[in-house]
C-alpha positions in Angstrom: 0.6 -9.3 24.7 0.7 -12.7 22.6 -3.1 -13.5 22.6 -3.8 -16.6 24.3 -7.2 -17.4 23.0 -7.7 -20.7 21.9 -11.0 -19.1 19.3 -9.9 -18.6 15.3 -10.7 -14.8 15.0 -10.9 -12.6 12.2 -9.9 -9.1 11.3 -9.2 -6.8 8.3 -7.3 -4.4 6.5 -8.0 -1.0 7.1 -6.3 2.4 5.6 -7.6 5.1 7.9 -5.0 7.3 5.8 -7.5 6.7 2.8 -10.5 8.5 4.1 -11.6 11.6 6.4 -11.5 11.0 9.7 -15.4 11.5 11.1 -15.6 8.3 8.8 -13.0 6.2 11.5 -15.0 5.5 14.3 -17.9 4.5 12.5 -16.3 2.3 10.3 -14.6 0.9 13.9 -17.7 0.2 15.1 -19.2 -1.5 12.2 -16.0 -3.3 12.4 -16.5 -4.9 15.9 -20.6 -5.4 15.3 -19.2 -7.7 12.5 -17.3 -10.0 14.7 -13.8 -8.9 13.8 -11.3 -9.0 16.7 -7.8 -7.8 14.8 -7.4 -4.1 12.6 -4.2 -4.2 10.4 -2.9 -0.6 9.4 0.2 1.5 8.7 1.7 -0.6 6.2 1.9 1.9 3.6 1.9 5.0 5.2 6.1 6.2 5.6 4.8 9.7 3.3 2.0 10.2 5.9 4.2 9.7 9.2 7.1 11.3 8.0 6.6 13.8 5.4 10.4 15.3 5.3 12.9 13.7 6.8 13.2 13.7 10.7 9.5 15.2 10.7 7.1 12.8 12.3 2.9 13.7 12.2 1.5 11.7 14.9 -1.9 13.1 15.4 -3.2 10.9 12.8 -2.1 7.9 13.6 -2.6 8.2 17.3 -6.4 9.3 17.2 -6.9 6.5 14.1 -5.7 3.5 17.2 -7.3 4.9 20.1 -10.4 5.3 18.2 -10.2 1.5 17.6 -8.8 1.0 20.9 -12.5 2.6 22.4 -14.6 -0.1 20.1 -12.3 -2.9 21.6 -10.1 -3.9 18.2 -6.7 -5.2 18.5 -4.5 -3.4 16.3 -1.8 -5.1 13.9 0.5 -2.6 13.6 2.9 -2.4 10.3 6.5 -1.3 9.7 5.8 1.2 6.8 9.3 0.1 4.9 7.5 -1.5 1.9 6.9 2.2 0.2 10.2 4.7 0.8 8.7 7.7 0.0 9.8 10.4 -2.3 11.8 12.9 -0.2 13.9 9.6 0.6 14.2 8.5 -3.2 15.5 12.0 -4.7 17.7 12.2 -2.2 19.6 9.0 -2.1 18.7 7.5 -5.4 20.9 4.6 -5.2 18.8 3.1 -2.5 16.9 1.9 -5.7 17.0 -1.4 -7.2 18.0 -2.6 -10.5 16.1 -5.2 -12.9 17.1 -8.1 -14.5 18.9 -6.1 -17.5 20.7 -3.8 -15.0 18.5 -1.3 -15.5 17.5 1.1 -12.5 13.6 0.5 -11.4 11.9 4.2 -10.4 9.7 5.9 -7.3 6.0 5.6 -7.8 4.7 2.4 -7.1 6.2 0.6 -4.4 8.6 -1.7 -3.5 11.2 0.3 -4.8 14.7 -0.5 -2.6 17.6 -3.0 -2.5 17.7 -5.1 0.6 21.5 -4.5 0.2 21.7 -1.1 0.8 23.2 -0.1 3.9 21.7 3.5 3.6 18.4 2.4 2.8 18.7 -0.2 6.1 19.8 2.8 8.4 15.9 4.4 6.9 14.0 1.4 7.6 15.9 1.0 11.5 15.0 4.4 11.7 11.7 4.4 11.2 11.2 1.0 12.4 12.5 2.6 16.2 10.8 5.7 15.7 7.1 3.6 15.2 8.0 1.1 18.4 8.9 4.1 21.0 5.9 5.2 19.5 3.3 2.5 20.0 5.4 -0.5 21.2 3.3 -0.2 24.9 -0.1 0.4 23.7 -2.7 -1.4 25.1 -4.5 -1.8 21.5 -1.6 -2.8 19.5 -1.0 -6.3 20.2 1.5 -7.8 17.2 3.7 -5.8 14.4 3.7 -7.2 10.6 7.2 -6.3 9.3 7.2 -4.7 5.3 4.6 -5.9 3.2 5.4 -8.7 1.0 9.1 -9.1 0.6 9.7 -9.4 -2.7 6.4 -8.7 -4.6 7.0 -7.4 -8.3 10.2 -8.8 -8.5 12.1 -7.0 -6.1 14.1 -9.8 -3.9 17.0 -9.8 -6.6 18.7 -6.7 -7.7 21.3 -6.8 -10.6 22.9 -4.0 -9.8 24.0 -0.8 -7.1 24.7 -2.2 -3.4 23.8 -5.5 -4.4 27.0 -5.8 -6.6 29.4 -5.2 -3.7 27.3 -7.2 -1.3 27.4 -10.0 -3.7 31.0 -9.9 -4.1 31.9 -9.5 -0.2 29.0 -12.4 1.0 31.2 -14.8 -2.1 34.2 -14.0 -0.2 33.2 -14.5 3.2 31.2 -17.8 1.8 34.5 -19.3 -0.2 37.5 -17.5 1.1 39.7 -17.8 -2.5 38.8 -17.3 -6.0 40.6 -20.7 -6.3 37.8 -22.4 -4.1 34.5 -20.7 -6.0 36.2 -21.4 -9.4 36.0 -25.1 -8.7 32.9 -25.0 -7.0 31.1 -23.1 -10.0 33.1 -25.5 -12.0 34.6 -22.4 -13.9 36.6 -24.1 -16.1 33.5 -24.4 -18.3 33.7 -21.5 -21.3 36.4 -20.0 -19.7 34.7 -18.4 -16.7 37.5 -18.1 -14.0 38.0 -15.4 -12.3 41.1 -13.7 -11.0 39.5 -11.0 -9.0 36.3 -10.7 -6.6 35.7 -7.3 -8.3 35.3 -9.2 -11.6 32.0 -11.0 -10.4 28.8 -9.6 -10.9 25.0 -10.5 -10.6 24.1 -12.9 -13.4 22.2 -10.5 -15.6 21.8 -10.1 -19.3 24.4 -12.9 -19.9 24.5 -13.8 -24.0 22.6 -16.8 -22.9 21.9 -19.2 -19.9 24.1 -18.0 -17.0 26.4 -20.7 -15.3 23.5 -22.0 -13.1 25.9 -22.2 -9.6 26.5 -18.3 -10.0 22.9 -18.1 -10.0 22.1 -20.5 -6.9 24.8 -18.8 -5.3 23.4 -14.8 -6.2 19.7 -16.7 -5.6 21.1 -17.1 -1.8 23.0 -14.2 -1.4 19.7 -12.1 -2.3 17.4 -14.4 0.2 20.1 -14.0 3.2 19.6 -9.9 2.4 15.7 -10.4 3.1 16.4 -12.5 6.2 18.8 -9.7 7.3 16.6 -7.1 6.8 13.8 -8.9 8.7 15.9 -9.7 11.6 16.8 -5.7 12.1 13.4 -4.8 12.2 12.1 -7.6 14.3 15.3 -6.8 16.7 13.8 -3.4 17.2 10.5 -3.9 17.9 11.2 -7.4 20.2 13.3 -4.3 22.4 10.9 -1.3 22.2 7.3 -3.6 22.0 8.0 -6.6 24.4 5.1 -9.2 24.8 3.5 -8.2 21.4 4.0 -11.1 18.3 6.1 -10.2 15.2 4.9 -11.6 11.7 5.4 -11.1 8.2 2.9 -11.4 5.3 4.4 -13.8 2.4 2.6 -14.3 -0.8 1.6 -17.2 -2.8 4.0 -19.3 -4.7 6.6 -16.9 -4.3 10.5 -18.6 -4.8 12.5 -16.0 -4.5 14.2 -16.2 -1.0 14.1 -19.0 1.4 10.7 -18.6 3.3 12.0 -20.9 6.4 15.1 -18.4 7.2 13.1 -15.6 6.8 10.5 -17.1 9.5 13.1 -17.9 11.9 12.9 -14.5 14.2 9.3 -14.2 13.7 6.3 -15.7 16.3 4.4 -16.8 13.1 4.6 -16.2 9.5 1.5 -15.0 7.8 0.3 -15.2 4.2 -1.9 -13.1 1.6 -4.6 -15.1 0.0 -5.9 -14.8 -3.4 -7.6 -17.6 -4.4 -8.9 -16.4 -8.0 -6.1 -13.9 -9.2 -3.5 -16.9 -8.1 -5.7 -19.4 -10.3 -4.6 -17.0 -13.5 -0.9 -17.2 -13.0 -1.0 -20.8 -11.7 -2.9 -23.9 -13.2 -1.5 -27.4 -12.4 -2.4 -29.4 -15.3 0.1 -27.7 -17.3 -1.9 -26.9 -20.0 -4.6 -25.4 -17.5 -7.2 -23.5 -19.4 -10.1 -25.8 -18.6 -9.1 -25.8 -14.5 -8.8 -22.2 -14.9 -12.3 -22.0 -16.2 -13.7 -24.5 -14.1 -12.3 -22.7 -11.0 -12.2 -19.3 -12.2 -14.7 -18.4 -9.6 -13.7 -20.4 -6.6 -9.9 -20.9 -7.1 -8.5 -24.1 -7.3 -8.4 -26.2 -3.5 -5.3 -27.7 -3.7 -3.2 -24.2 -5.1 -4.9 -22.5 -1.9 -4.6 -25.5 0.6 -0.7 -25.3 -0.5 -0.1 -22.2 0.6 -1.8 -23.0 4.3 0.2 -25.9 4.1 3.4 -24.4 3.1 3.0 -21.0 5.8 1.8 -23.3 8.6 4.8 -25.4 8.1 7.7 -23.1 8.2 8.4 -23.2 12.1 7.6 -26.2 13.3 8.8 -28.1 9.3 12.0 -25.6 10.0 15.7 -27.4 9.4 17.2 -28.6 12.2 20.1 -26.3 11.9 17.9 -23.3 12.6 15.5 -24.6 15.4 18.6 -23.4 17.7 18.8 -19.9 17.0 14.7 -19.4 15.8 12.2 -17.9 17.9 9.6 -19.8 19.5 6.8 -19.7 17.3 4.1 -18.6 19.6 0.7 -19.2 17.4 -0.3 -21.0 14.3 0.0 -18.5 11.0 -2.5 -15.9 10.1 -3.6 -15.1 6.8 -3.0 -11.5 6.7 -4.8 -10.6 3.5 -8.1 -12.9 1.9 -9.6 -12.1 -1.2 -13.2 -10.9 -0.1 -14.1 -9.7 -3.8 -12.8 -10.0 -7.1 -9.2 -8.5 -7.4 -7.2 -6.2 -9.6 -4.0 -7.3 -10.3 -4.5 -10.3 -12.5 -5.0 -10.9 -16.3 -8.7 -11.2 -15.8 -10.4 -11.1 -12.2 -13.7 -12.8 -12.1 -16.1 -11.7 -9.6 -15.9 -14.8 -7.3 -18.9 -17.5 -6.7 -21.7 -16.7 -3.7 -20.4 -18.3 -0.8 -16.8 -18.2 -1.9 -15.5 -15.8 0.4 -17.2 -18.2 3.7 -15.4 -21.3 2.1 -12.4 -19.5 1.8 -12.1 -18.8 5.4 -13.0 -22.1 6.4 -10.6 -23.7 4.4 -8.2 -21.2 6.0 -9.2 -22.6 9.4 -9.5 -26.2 9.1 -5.7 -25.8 6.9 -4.2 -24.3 10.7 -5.0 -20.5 10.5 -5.6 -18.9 13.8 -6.8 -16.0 12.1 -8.1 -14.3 8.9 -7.7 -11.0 7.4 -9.7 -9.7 4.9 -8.2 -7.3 2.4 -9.8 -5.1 2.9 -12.3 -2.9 4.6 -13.5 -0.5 2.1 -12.6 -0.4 -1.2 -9.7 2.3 -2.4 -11.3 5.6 -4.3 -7.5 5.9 -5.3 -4.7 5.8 -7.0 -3.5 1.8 -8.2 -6.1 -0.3 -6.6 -9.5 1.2 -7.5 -10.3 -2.1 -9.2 -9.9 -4.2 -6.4 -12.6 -4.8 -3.5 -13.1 -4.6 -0.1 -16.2 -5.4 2.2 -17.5 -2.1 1.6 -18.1 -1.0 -1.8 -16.6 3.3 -3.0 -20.1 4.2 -1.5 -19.4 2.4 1.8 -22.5 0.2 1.4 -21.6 -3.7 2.2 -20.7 -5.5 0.0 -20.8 -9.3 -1.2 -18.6 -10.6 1.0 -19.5 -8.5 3.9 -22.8 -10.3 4.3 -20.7 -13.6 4.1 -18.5 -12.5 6.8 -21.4 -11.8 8.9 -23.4 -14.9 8.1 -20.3 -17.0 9.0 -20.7 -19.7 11.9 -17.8 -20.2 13.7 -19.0 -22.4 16.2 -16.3 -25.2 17.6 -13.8 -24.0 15.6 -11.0 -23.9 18.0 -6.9 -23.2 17.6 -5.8 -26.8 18.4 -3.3 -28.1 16.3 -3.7 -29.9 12.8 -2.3 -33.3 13.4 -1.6 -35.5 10.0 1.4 -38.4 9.6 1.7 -37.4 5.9 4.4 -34.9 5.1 5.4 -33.3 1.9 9.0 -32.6 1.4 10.1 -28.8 0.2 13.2 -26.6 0.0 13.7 -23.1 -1.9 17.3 -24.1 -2.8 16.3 -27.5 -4.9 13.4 -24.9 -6.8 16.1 -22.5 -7.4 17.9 -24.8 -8.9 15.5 -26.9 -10.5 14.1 -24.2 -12.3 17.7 -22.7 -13.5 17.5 -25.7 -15.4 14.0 -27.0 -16.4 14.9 -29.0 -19.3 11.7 -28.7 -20.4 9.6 -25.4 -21.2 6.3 -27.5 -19.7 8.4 -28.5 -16.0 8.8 -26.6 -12.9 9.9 -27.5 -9.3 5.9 -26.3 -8.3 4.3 -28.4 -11.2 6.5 -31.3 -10.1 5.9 -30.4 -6.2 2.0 -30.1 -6.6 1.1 -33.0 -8.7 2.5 -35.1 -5.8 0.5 -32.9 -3.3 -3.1 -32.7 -5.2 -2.8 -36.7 -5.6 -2.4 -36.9 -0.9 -5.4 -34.3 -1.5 -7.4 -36.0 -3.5 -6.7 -39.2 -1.8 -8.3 -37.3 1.7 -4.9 -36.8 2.8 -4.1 -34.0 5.1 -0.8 -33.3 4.7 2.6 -30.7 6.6 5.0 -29.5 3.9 8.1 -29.4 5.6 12.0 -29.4 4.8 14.0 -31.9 3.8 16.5 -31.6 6.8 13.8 -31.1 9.3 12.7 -33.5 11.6 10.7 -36.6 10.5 10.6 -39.0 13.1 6.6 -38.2 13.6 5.5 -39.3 10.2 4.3 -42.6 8.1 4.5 -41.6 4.8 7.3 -38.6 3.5 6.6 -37.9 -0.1 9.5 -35.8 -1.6 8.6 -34.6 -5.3 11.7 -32.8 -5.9 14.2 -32.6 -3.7 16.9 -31.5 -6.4 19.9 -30.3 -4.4 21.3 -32.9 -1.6 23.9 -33.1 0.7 25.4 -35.6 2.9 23.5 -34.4 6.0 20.1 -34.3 4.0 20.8 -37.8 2.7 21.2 -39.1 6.0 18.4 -37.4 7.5 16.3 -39.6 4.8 17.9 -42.8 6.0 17.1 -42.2 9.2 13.8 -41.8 7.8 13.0 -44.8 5.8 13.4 -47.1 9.1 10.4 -46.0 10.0 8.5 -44.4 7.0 7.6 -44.7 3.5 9.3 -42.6 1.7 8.4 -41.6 -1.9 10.8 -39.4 -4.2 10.3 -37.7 -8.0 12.4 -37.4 -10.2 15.1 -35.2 -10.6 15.9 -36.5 -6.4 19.5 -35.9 -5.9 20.6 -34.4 -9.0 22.5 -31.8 -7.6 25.5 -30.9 -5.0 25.4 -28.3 -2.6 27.5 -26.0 -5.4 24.8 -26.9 -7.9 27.3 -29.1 -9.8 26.2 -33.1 -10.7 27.6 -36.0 -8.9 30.6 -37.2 -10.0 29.2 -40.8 -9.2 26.0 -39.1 -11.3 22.6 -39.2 -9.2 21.3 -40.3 -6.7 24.9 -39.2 -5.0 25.0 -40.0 -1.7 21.4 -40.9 -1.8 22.2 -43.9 -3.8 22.5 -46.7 -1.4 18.8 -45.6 0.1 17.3 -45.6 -3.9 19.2 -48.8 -4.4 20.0 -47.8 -8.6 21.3 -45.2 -10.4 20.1 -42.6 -13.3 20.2 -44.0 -17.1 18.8 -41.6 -18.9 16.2 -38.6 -19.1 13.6 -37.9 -21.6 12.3 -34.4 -21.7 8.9 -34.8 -23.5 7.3 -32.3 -25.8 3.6 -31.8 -25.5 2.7 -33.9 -28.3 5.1 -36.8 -26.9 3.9 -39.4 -24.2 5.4 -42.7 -23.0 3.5 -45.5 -21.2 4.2 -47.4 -18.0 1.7 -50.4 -18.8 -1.9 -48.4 -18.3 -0.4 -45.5 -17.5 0.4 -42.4 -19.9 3.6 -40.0 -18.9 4.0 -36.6 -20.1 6.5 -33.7 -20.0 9.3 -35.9 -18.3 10.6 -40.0 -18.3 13.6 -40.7 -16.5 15.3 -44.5 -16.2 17.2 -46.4 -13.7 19.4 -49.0 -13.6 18.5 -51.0 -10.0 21.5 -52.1 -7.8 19.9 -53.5 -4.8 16.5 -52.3 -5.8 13.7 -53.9 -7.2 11.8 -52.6 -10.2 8.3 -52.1 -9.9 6.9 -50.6 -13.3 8.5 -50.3 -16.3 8.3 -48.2 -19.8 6.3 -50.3 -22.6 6.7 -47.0 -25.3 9.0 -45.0 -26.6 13.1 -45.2 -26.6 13.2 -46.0 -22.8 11.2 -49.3 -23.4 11.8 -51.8 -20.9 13.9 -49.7 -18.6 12.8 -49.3 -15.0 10.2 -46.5 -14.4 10.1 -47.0 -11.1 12.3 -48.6 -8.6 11.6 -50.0 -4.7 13.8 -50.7 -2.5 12.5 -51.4 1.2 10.4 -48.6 2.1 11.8 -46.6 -0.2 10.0 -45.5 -3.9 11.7 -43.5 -6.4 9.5 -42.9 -9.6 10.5 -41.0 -12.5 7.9 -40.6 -14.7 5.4 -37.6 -14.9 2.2 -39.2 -14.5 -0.6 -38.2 -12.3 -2.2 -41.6 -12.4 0.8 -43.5 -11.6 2.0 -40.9 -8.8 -1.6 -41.2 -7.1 -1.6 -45.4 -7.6 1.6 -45.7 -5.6 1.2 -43.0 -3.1 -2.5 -44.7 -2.3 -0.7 -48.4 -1.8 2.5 -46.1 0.1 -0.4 -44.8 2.2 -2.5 -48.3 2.9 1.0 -50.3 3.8 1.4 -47.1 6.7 -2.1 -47.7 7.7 -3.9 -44.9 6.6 -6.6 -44.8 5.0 -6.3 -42.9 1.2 -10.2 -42.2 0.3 -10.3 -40.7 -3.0 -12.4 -37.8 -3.5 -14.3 -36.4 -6.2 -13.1 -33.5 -8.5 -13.4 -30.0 -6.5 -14.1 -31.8 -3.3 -11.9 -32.2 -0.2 -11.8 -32.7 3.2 -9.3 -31.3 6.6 -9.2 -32.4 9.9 -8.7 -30.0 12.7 -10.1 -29.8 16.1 -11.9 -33.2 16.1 -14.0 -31.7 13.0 -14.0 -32.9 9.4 -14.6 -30.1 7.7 -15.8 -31.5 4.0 -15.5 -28.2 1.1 -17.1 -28.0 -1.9 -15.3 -25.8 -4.6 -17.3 -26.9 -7.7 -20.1 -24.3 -8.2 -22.7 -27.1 -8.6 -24.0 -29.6 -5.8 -21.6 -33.1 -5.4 -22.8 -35.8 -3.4 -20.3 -37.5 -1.2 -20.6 -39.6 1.5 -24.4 -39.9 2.2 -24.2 -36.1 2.4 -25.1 -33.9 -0.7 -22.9 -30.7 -0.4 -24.6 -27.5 -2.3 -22.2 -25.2 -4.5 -19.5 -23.3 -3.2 -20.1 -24.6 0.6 -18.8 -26.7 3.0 -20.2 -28.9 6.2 -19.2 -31.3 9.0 -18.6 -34.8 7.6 
C-alpha cells in the first residue's frame, strides 16, 4: 500500500493515548479539513498496549484508527520499542544501558535499553509481531516508523552489560586473533596488548584519551547493533504488513551510528526537524552567538537544508557495497516530525518568526521531502513535554502554526525528483574518527563538513550529500570536506572520479587507515598519486591565531604540502608555514588545507564555472532550490531582502 501519489502531502503527530476519547474524532476531522493526508501514532505507547506482560488492550487502539480510518487519514503506524515500560525494566534490569562512566542509566524517561541485549531484542520482536498481526492488513495503515529516534540522549553506545560481551564476540568475529587486533590498534603503544578477548572492554573512563582505533572499532560495533535491531523489526513487519513502506525517524546532526546502513532495509528514511532548538546546539561560525541571534527565530538555512540533504541522500548516495543487499527505496524521505512552535528541549527556545512554520515546509519540499509531519497535534498537558507546542494549544484552540498550515499553497509542488550535479562527500566513519581526534577544541568533522556546504549554498548551489564509495559518475563538481578515513577501494573510486569531475578535498583527506592508524607513507596514502604532494605540517590555531593566504585570513586549522606532480595554487604569506603550499592542483583535482570560508567559497565558485555551472552568490539568509521545474527562492532573515528584481518580505519565500 506504498502511496503512488506524485502530490507532497502533509500529516502530524498525534497521541490519541493523551486525551479522552469523545475528543478523537473531532480532532480527526479537524485534521482532514486542514489538508493533512498522513496520522502518525503509537510510538510511545508499549505501557498502554501491554500493561503486564503477555496482556494486550486493543480497544483503544483499534477505535483510535478506525476513527481516522472513517475521516479518510492514512495512518503511520509506530513500533512502540523506543519506551520499555516498567513491568519490563524491574523485571529484567540488565536490559538497561550504561553511560559513558559505566554507570547504569534508570526507567522513567525513555530510551532506556542496550541495542545488545538479546533479551531486550526477543521484547521488541515480540511486540513488534504482536502490532503487525494486529494491524499489518488495515486498510488505514499504510507505512510503519520503526523506534523513535535511535539513539536520542545518548543511548547508541553503552559502556557496559550486554554490550561488553557483544563487543568482545563482534572483535573476534571482525579480527579472528588477538595477534591481528593488537597490530591493527597498534597496541604496542603504552603497553596496551591484550592476551585475552575477555580483557577488552568498551573504552570508558580511561585515565585519559582512549587509543582512538578501540574507539572507531566500539563506535562500529555500537552502529551495526542499531542496524541489527532495525533489520529485525523491519523483517517482521515486511512478513506480517506486506505492500505498506517501512521508515525510521533520524534526528539532526546525530553521529552516532552510520545513518546509510541503518537505511538499507528501509523504503525511505525520515527525519525530525527542529529548526530553532538545533540552532542552540549548532552554530557554524564557530564562535556563533551572533548567527544564533540572528537566526534564533528562523533557524539557520543551511543547518536545516543539511539535514534534507543528508536524509534524502542516504539510498540513492548509499555505498556501492550495500546497494546489493538494500531495499529498494520506494519514495523520497519524509520529515516525520517539524517544529510547528517553539520547542522544549533546548537551552532557550524562542517562539519562532510569523511565517516560519510555512517556510519550513517549503524548504522541506523543494530540499526532496515527499511529506511533512508536524510535531504535533495538540500540545501535551503532561508529564516531560508540557513546554513544547503543537498546532493546538492545552485549550485545543489553534494555534500559530495551525493558521500557517492552513494558509499554505501547495500548488505545483509535485514529488519529481531533485536533480543537481554538485555532490557533497560524507561518511560516519571519517567523523568518528575525526572527532576522536580534533586537535583543536574549535574543529569538528560537521564545522569542517558545513563550511564547504554553506559556501555551494550560498553560491545557489543545490547540492546531494552522498558517500565517498558511492557512485559518482553523474556529477561535475564532488566536494569532499573531510573524508578522514580512506581505503584503497575509496581512493580509487575518486580516481575514477576526477576523469570526469572536479573534485575538491579539505583537509585532514586521507589521514587515516581503515584501523584508524596513519599511513606509513604519511597522508594522502593511497590517495597520493591523485593529490599529487604529500602532508608537511599542521597548525592547529587558537582563537586568537590566524594565518593568511595572500587576502585571505585562516582560522582554527593550516596545514602544508609539499607538491610532487602538483601545482601549487595559493600559498601562506603569515605565520611559521610562510611560503609553503596552501593549496595544491593537480588536474581536476584541489586539495586545500586551510580553514578559510573565503578561500573555500573563491575556489569552489571557479571549481564550479570550469564545470559549467553557474555559482550565483546569494545574499545573507537568502537561498534558493530547484525541484519540479520551480525555483523556490526563501527568505530566512526576518526583514525584507531584495534579490533578483524581486523584493522577498520576512520570513517568506516565492517562485524565482
Amino acid at each position: 500500500m506504498v502511496n503512488n501519489s506524485n502530490v507532497f502531502q502533509l500529516g502530524v503527530c498525534d497521541y490519541p493515548e493523551h486525551v479522552p476519547q469523545d475528543h478523537w474524532q473531532g480532532y480527526a476531522r479537524q485534521q482532514k479539513a486542514l489538508g493533512l493526508t498522513y496520522v502518525r501514532i503509537g510510538e510511545f505507547a508499549w505501557s498502554k498496549l501491554e500493561p503486564l506482560e503477555g496482556e494486550y488492550h486493543w480497544d483503544w487502539l483499534d477505535q483510535a484508527v478506525n476513527t481516522l480510518h472513517v475521516e479518510g487519514l492514512q495512518v503511520v503506524l509506530c513500533t512502540p520499542t523506543a519506551t520499555p515500560p516498567a513491568w519490563l525494566i524491574r523485571a529484567h534490569p540488565e536490559i538497561l544501558p550504561f553511560d559513558k562512566i559505566g554507570k547504569q542509566r534508570e526507567f522513567g524517561s525513555r530510551r532506556h535499553y542496550d541495542f545488545s541485549s538479546e533479551l531486550y531484542r526477543e521484547h521488541s520482536r515480540r511486540i513488534t509481531h504482536a502490532l503487525a498481526m494486529r494491524y499489518g492488513h488495515h486498510p488505514s495503515v499504510v507505512g510503519w516508523q520503526t523506534d523513535n529516534e535511535f539513539g536520542c540522549h545518548d543511548t547508541v553506545r553503552s559502556y557496559g552489560g550486554a554490550s561488553v560481551a557483544g563487543f568482545q564476540s563482534w572483535l573476534e568475529a571482525k579480527y579472528g586473533t588477538l595477534g591481528a587486533l593488537n597490530s591493527a590498534w597498534g597496541n604496542v603503544f603504552w603497553s596496551q596488548d591484550y592476551n585475552a578477548w575477555s580483557q577488552i572492554l568498551p573504552p570508558s573512563n580511561t585515565v585519559t584519551e582512549a587509543n582512538p582505533s578501540h574507539v572507531l572499532d566500539f563506535y562500529r560495533f555500537s552502529s551495526d547493533a542499531v542496524a541489527s535491531f532495525q533489520e529485525e523489526q523491519v523483517s517482521i513487519l515486511r512478513d506480517l504488513s506486506p505492500g505498506r513502506w517501512v521508515t525510521h525517524n533520524f534526528m539532526i546532526f546525530f553521529s552516532d551510528f552510520d545513518h546509510y546502513r541503518a537505511s538499507e532495509c528501509l523504503d525511505f528514511p525520515s527525519w525530525d526537524s527542529y529548526p530553532t532548538g538545533m540552532l542552540e546546539f549548532f552554530a557554524p561560525d564557530g564562535t556563533g552567538e551572533a548567527l544564533k541571534t540572528k537566526y534564533a527565530r528562523t533557524g539557520h538555512p543551511d543547518l536545516i537544508s543539511f539535514n534534507h540533504d543528508l536524509y534524502r541522500g542516504l539510498k540513492g548516495g548509499a555505498p556501492l557495497e550495500a546497494v546489493s543487499r538494500a531495499h529498494p527505496r520506494t519514495a523520497g524521505h519524509w520529515v516525520m516530525e517539524q517544529q510547528c512552535g517553539q520547542v522544549n528541549w533546548a537551552p532557550f527556545n524562542p517562539l519562532p518568526a510569523e511565517g516560519a512554520v510555512a517556510l519550513w515546509t517549503a524548504q522541506g519540499w523543494a530540499h526532496g521531502a515527499d511529506a511533512v509531519v508536524y510535531f504535533r497535534w495538540r500540545a501535551a498537558t503532561m508529564a516531560q513535554e508540557v513546554m513544547h507546542s503543537g498546532l493546538l494549544r492545552h485549550n485545543e484552540t489553534p494555534d500559530r502554526g495551525y493558521a500557517e498550515v492552513k494558509a499554505l499553497e501547495r500548488e505545483g509542488w509535485t514529488t519529481a525528483p531533485v536533480k543537481t550535479r554538485v555532490a557533497l562527500l560524507h561518511d560516519y566513519e571519517s567523523l568518528w574518527i575525526f572527532d576522536a581526534q580534533k586537535h583543536s577544541s574549535g574543529l569538528s568533522y560537521w564545522t569542517q563538513t558545513l563550511t564547504y556546504y554553506m559556501a555551494l549554498r550560498s553560491l545557489s548551489m543545490d547540492v546531494d550529500i552522498v558517500h565517498p564509495d558511492s557512485d559518482l559518475s553523474s556529477y561535475s563538481v564532488i566536494v569532499a570536506p573531510a573524508i578522514t578515513l580512506m581505503t584503497e577501494t575509496r581512493a580509487k573510486n575518486l580516481e575514477a572520479a576526477a576523469e570526469h569531475a572536479q573534485i575538491v578535498f579539505g583537509p585532514r583527506t586521507a589521514y587515516r587507515t581503515k584501523s584508524g592508524r596513519t599511513f606509513e607513507e604519511g597522508q594522502f596514502g593511497p590517495l597520493t598519486p591523485l593529490v599529487g604532494g604529500q602532508l608537511e605540517n599542521f597548525d592547529s590555531l587558537r582563537p586568537s591565531l590566524e594565518v593568511s593566504i595572500g587576502d585571505h585570513r585562516a582560522h582554527t586549522w593550516a596545514e602544508s604540502y609539499a607538491p610532487t606532480t602538483a601545482s601549487v595554487r595559493y600559498t601562506y604569506s603569515s605565520g611559521p608555514l610562510k611560503g609553503h603550499a596552501a593549496v595544491l592542483e593537480h588536474g581536476n583535482v584541489t586539495v586545500i588545507g586551510a580553514h578559510s570560508e573565503t578561500l573555500i567559497a573563491e575556489i569552489l565558485s571557479a571549481k564550479l564555472e570550469a564545470a559549467g555551472l553557474a555559482p550565483m552568490p546569494m545574499p545573507e539568509g537568502l537561498r534558493v532550490s530547484n525541484r519540479a521545474g520551480k525555483s523556490l527562492v526563501m527568505n530566512f532573515n526576518e526583514e525584507a531582502v531584495s534579490w533578483f528584481g524581486k523584493t522577498l518580505e520576512g520570513v517568506s519565500f516565492t517562485e524565482l
